[in-house]
C-alpha positions as CSV (number, residue, x, y, z in Angstrom):
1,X,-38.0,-200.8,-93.9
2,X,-35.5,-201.6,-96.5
3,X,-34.2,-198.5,-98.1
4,X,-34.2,-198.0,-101.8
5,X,-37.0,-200.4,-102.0
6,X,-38.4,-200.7,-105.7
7,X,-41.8,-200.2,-106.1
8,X,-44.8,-201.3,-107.5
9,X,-44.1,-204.7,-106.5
10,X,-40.8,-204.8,-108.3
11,X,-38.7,-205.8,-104.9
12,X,-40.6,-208.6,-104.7
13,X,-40.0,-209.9,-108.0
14,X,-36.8,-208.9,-108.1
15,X,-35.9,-210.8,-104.8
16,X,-37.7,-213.6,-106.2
17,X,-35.9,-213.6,-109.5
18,X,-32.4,-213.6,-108.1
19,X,-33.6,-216.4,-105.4
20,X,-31.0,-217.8,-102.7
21,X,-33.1,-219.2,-100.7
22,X,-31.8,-222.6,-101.9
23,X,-34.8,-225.7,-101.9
24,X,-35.6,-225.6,-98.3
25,X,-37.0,-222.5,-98.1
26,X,-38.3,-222.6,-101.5
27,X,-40.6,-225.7,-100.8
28,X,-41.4,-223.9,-97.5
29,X,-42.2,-220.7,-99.0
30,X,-44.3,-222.8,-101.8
31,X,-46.5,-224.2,-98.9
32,X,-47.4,-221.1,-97.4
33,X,-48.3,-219.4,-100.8
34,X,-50.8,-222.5,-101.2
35,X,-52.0,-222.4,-98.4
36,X,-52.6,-218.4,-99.2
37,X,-54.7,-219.4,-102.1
38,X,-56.7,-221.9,-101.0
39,X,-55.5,-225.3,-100.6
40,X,-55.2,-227.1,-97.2
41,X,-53.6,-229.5,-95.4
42,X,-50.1,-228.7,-96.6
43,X,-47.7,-232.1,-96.3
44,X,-44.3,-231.1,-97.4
45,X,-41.6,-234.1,-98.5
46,X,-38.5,-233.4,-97.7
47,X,-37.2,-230.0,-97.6
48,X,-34.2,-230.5,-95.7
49,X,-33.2,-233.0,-98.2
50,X,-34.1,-237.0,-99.1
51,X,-36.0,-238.3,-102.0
52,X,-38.9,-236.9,-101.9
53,X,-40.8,-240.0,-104.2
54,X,-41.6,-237.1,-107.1
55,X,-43.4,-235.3,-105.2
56,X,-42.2,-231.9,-103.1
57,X,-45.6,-231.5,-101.3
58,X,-48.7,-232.9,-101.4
59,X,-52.0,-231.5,-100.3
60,X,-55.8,-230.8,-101.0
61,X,-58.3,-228.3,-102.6
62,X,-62.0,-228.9,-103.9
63,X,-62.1,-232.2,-102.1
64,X,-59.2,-233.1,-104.6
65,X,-55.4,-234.3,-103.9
66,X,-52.8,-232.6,-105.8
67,X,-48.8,-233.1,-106.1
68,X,-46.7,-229.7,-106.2
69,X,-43.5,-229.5,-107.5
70,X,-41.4,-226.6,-106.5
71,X,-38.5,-224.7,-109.1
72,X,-36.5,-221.7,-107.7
73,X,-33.1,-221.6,-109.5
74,X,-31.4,-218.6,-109.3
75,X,-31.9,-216.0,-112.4
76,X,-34.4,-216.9,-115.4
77,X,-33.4,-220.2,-117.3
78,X,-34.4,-221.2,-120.7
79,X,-38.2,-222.7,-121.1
80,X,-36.4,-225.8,-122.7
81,X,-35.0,-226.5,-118.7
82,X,-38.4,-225.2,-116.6
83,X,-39.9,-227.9,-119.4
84,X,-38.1,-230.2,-118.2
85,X,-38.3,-229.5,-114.7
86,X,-42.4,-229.3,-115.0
87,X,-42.1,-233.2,-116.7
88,X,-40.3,-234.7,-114.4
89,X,-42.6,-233.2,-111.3
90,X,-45.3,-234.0,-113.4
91,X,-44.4,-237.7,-113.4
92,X,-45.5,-238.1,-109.4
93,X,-48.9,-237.4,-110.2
94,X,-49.5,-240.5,-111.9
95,X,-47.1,-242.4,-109.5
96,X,-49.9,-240.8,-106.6
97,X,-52.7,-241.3,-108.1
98,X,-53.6,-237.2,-107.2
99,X,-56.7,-235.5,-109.2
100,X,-54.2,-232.1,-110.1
101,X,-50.5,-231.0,-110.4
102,X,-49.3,-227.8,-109.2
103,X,-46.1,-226.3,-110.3
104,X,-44.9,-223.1,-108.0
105,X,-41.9,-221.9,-109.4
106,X,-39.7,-218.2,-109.5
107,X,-39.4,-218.3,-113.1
108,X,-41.3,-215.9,-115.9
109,X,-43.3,-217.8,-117.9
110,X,-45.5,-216.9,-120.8
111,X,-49.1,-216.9,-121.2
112,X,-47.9,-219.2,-124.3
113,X,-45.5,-220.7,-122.9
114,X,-47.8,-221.8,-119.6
115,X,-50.5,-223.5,-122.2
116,X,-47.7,-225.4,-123.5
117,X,-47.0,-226.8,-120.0
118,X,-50.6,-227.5,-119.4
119,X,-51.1,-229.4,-122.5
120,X,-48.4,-231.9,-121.1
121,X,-50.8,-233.1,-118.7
122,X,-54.1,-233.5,-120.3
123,X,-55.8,-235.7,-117.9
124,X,-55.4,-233.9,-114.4
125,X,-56.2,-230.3,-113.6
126,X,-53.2,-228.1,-113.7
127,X,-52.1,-225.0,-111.4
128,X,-48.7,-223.1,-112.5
129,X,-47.2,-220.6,-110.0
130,X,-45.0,-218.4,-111.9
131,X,-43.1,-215.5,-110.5
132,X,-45.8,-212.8,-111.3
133,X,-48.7,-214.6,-109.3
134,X,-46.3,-215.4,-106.9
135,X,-45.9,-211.6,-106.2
136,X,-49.0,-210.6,-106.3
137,X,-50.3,-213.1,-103.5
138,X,-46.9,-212.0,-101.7
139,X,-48.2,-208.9,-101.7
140,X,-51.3,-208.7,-100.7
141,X,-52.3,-208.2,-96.7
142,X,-53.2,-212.2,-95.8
143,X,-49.2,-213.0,-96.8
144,X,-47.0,-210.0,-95.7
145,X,-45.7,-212.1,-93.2
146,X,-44.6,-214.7,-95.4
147,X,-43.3,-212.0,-97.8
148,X,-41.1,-210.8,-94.3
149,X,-39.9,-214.0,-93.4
150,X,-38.6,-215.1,-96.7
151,X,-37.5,-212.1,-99.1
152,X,-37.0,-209.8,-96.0
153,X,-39.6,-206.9,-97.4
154,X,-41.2,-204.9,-94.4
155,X,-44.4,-203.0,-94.8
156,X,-44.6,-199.4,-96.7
157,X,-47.2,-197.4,-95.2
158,X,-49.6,-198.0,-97.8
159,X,-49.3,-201.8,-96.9
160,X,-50.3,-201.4,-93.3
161,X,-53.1,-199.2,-94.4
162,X,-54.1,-202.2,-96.8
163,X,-53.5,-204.8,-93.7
164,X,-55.8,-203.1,-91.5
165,X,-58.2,-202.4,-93.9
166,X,-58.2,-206.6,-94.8
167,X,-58.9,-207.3,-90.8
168,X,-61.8,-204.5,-90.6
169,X,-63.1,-206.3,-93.5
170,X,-63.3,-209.5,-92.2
171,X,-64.5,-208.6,-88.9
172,X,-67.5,-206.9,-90.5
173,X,-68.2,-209.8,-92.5
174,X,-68.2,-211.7,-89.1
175,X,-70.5,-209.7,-87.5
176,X,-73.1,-209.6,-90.5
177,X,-72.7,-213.9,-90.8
178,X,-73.8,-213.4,-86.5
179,X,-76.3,-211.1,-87.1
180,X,-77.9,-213.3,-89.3
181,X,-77.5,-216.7,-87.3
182,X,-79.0,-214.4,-84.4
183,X,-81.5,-213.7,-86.8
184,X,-82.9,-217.2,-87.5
185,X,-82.4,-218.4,-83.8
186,X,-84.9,-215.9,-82.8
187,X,-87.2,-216.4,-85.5
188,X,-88.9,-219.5,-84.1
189,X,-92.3,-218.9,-84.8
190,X,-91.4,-219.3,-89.2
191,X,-88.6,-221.2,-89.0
192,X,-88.3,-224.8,-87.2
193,X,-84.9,-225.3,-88.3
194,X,-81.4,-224.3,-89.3
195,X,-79.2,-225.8,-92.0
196,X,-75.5,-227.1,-90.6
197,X,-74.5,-224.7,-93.9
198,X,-75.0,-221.4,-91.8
199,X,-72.9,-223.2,-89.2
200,X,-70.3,-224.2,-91.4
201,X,-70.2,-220.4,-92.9
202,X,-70.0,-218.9,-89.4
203,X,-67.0,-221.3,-88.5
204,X,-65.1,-220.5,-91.5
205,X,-65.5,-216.7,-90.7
206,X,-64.3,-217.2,-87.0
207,X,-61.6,-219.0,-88.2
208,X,-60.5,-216.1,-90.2
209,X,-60.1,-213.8,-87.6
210,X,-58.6,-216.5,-84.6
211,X,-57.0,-218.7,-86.9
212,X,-56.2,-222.3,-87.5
213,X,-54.0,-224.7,-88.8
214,X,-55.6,-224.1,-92.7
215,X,-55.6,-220.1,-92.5
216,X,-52.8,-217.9,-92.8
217,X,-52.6,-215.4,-90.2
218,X,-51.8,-211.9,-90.9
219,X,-48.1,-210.6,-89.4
220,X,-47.2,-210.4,-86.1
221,X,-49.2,-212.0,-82.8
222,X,-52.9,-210.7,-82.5
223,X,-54.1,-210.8,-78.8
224,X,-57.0,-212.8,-80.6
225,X,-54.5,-215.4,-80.7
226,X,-54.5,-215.8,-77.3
227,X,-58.6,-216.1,-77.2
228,X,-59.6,-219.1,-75.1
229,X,-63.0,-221.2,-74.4
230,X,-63.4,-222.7,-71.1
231,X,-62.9,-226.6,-71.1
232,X,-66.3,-226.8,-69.3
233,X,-68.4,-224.4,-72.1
234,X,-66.7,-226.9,-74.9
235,X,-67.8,-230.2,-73.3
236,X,-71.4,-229.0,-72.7
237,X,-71.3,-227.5,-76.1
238,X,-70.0,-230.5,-77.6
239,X,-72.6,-232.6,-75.4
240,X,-75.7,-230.8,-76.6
241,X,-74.3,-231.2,-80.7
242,X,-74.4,-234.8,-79.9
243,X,-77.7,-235.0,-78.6
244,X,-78.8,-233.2,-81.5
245,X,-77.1,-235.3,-84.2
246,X,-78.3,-238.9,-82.1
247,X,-74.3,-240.0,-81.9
248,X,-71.0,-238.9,-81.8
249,X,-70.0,-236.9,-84.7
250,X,-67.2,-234.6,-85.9
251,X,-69.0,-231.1,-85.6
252,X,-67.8,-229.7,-88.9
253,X,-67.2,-232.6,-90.7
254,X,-68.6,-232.9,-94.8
255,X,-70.4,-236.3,-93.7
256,X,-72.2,-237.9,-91.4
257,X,-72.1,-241.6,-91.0
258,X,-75.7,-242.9,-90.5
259,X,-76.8,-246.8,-90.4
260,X,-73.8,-247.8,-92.6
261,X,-74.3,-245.5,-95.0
262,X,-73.3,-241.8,-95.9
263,X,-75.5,-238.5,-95.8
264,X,-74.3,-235.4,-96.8
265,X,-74.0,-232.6,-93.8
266,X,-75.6,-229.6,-95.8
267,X,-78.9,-232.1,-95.3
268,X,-78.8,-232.1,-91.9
269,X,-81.1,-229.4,-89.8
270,X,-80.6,-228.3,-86.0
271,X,-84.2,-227.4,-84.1
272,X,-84.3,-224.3,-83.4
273,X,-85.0,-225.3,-79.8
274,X,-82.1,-226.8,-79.1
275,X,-79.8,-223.7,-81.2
276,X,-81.6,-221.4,-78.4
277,X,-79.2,-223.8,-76.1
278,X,-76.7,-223.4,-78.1
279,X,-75.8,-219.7,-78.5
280,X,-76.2,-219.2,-74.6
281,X,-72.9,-221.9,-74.9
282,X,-71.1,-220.6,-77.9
283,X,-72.3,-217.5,-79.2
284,X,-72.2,-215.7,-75.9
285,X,-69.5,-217.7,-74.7
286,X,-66.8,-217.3,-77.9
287,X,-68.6,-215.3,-80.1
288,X,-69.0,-212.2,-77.5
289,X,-65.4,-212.7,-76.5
290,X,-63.9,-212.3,-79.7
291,X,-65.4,-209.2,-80.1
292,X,-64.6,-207.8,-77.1
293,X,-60.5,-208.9,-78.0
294,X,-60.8,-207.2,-81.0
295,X,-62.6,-203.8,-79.1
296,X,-60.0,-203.8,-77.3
297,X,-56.8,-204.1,-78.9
């Protein structure tokens, strides 16, 4: 643990304020404290240096494409300079045609001062990072290691507490959204069928504790991350999905591509008959053994 750390979350802003980092790791560091807050499929530019075609990272949210532009100079600089700085970004998300700009930066800016910068781009949404949301997502549990890997801040023991309190929380919430699929499964005799939402809902949560490439996993390797599923218990799971949706089909996807024409997943149903199948494939299967990793470690 550092000594003589500042708290209250002052050594983060502090660290952040006096950046060093250079624009590598400042356009790395941007990605991951997106991703933190929602937005996926992260494509930086160039952060090892090129043009970067006005446009540091690009990457989605709500179904929508937005351009980020990244700032970390070293101390605080006049608004007159991040002003400039936000326009020029700002100019890439015409050139892209995206739907929002977002604009991460290390520098204090006003609540006056940040209207001022989203009245300069009146037809797109607008997302400014400034130094004091950036600290407060760095730290919170889901970005601790982020927080480690860039600013070099360890973990009080009031953080830890916080961490593990974050992971009981979602492994409750896991078990509940289980519970409740377990629920309607066995509930036959009312209900014939099972919108592809609860599905979708129980994925999300899984995904949570195992993680993937949209989630930010929390510090350090979990032995979760090592959870595996038989080849075999995939195939026969993905074989029976199939057979269920009449044709091939990307299990999770937000549409499904029927006659030429496009209808919306949260339409689709499953029998319950064929769900029965199902959870003897992938809730027992995965489900049960992710549990049991997390009993046990």
């Amino acid at each position: 643990m550092t000594k003589n750390r500042r708290k209250e979350g002052d050594e983060t802003w502090a660290r952040l304020k006096e950046w060093t980092g250079g624009q590598k790791a400042s356009e790395r560091l941007s990605g991951h404290i997106l991703r933190s807050d929602g937005f996926k499929s992260i494509d930086p530019s160039h952060p090892l240096g090129g043009r970067d075609d006005l446009k540091d990272i690009i990457s989605k949210k709500d179904d929508k494409n937005w351009v980020c532009g990244c700032y970390f100079p070293r101390g605080q600089q006049k608004f007159t300079q991040i002003k400039k700085k936000f326009n020029d970004d700002l100019k890439g998300v015409i050139k892209h045609n995206s739907d929002g700009f977002v604009f991460v930066t290390n520098q204090e800016i006003s609540v006056k001062e940040r209207e001022i910068l989203s009245k300069l781009n009146t037809d797109k949404e607008t997302e400014i990072y400034h130094i004091e949301r950036i600290t407060s997502l760095l730290n919170s549990p889901i970005c601790y290691g982020v927080r480690l890997d860039f600013l070099d801040i360890s973990l009080t023991k009031e953080e830890q507490l916080a961490y593990f309190a974050e992971r009981d929380r979602s492994v409750f919430n896991l078990k509940g959204t289980i519970e409740e699929l377990a629920r309607l499964i066995e509930s036959s005799n009312k209900q014939k069928t099972i919108p592809v939402s609860e599905l979708e809902k129980f994925k999300y949560l899984l995904n949570s504790i195992v993680g993937n490439d949209d989630f930010v996993t929390f510090i350090g390797n979990s032995p979760i991350d090592k959870l595996r599923v038989p080849i075999n218990e995939i195939q026969e799971f993905k074989r029976i999905f199939e057979n269920i949706v009449g044709q091939q089909y990307d299990i999770f996807s937000t549409q499904l591509n029927v006659f030429g024409g496009v209808t919306p997943i949260n339409k689709l149903s499953v029998p319950i008959s064929d769900l029965k199948e199902l959870k003897t494939y992938w809730m027992e299967s995965l489900v049960l053994k992710t549990l049991c990793l997390i009993v046990h470690h």
